[in-house]
C-alpha positions as CSV (number, residue, x, y, z in Angstrom):
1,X,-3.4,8.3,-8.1
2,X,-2.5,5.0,-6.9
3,X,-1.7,2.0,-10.1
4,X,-4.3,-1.1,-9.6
5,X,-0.9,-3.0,-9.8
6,X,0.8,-1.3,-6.6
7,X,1.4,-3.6,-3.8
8,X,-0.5,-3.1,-0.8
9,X,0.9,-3.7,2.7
10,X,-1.2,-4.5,5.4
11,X,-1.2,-3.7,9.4
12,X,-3.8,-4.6,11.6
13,X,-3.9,-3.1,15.4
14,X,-6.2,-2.2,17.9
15,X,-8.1,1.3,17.6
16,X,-5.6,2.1,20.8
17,X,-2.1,1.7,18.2
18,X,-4.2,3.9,15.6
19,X,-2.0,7.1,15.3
20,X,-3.6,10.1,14.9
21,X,-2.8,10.3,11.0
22,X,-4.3,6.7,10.4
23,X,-7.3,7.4,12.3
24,X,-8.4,10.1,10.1
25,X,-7.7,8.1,7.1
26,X,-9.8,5.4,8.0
27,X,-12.5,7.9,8.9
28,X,-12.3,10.0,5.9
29,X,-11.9,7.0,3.7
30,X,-14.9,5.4,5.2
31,X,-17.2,8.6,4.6
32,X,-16.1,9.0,0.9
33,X,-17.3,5.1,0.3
34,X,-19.9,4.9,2.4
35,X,-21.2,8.4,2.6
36,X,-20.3,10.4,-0.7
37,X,-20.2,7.1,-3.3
38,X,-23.5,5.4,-1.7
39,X,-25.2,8.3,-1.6
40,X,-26.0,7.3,2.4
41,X,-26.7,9.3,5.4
42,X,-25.4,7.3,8.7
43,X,-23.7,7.4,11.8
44,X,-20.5,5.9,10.7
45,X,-18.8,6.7,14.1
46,X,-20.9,4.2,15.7
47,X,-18.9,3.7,19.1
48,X,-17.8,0.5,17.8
49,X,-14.3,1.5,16.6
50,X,-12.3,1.1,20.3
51,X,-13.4,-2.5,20.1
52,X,-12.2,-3.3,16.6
53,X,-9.0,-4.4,15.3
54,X,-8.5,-1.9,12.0
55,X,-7.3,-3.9,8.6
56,X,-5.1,-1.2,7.1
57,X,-4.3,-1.7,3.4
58,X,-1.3,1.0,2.5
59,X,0.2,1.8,-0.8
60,X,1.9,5.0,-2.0
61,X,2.1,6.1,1.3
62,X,-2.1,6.2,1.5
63,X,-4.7,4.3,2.7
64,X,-6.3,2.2,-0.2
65,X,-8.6,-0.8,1.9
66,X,-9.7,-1.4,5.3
67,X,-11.8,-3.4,7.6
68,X,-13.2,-3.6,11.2
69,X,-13.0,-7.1,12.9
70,X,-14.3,-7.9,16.3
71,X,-14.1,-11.0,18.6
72,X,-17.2,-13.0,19.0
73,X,-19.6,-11.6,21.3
74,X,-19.5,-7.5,20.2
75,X,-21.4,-7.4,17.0
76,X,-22.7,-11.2,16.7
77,X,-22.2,-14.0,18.8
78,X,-19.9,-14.9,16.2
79,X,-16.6,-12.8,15.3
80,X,-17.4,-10.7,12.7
81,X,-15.9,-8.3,9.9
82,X,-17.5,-4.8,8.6
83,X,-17.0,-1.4,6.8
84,X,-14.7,-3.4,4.4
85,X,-13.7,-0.9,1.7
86,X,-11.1,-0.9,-1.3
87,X,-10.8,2.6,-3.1
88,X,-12.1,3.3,-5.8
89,X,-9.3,3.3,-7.8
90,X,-8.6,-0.2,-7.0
91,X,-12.1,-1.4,-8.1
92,X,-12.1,-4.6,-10.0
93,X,-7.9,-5.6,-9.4
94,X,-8.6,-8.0,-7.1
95,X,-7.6,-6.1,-3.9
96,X,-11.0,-6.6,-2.2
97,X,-10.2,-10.6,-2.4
98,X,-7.0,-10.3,-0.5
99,X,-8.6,-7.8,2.0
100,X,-11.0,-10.3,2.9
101,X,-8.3,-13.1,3.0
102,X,-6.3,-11.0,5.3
103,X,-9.2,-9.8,7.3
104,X,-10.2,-14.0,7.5
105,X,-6.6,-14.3,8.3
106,X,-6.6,-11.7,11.1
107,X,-9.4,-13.0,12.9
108,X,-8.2,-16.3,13.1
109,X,-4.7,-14.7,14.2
110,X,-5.9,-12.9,16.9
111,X,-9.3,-14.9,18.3
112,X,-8.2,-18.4,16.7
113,X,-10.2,-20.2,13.5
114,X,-13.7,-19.4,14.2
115,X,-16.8,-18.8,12.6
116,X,-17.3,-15.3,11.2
117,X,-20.8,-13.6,10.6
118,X,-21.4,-10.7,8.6
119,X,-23.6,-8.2,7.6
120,X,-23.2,-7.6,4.0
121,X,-24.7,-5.6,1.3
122,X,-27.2,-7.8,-0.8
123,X,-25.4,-6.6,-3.8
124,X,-22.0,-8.4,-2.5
125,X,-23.5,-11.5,-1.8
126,X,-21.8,-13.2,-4.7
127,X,-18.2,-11.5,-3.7
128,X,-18.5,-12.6,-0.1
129,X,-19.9,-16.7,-0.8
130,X,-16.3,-16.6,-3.3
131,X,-14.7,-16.4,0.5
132,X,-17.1,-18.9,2.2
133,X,-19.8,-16.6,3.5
134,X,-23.2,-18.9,3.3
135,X,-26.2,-16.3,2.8
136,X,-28.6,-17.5,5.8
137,X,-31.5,-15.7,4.2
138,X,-32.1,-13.3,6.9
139,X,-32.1,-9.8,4.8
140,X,-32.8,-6.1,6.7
141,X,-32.7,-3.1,5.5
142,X,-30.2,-0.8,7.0
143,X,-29.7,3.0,6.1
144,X,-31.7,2.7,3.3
145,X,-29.5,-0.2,1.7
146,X,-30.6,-4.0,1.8
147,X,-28.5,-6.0,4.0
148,X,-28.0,-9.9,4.5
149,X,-26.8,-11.8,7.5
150,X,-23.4,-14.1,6.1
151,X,-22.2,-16.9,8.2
152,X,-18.3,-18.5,7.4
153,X,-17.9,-21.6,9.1
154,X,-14.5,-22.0,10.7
C-alpha cells in the first residue's frame, strides 16, 4: 500500500525510453482505472502511445499517476494531455493537482507554452477549470461516458 503522504517522483520520456517494466505499468495501471474502476469496455491501446510523451508518477518503487501528452497536431490542433490517472489509493491527497501541473509543465518543456486541449470526463470539469481548462461546451459521448472538449490558453 502506498501512504497518501509519500512523495512522488516524476519522469517523463518518449514511448521509445519506456522500459519494458514501465510499459506494462502504465498499461496495467491504465486498465485497472479505466477498465475495472469505470466499469468501461475500450480499446485502450489505441496506437497513440509511440507518439506520446508518458508522465510517470513513482513512489515505493510503483507507478501511482500518469499521463499521455502530445504535440499539437496528433490528437487536436492544439497539444493535448489524456489518460491522466492517480491510484486509487491516492484519491483526494492532492496528487492529481500536481500531475496536471507537471503534465502542464511538460508540455511547455518539451513543445514550448502553448495552448492545451483536452478531452475530459464531464464529471472532472470542475478539477480541470482549477488548472485553467475553459469548458467550450462541446460535450460527446465516448465509451459510454460523457465527455467535454477543455481548451487552456497558453
Amino acid at each position: 500500500m502506498i501512504a497518501s503522504d509519500t512523495r512522488i517522483t516524476w519522469r517523463c520520456v518518449s514511448f521509445d525510453a519506456l522500459t519494458l517494466h514501465e510499459l506494462y505499468e502504465v498499461l496495467q495501471l491504465r486498465s485497472e482505472v479505466f477498465v475495472v474502476e469505470q466499469a468501461c469496455l475500450f480499446q485502450d491501446i489505441d496506437g497513440a502511445d509511440a507518439l506520446a510523451l508518458h508522465l510517470l508518477g513513482t513512489a515505493d518503487g510503483r507507478l501511482v499517476a500518469y499521463a499521455r501528452c502530445f504535440a499539437a497536431g496528433v490528437k487536436f490542433a492544439e497539444a493535448s494531455i489524456g489518460r491522466v490517472l492517480t491510484r486509487a489509493c491516492l484519491r483526494r491527497t492532492g496528487s492529481g493537482h500536481v500531475l496536471m501541473r507537471q503534465a502542464i509543465q511538460a508540455v511547455s518543456d518539451r513543445w514550448g507554452p502553448q495552448p492545451i486541449r483536452i478531452g475530459a470526463q464531464a464529471r472532472l470539469a470542475d478539477f480541470y477549470q482549477q488548472h485553467g481548462f475553459v469548458d467550450l461546451h462541446l460535450p460527446y459521448m465516448e465509451d459510454g461516458i460523457a465527455h467535454i472538449e477543455m481548451l487552456r490558453q497558453a
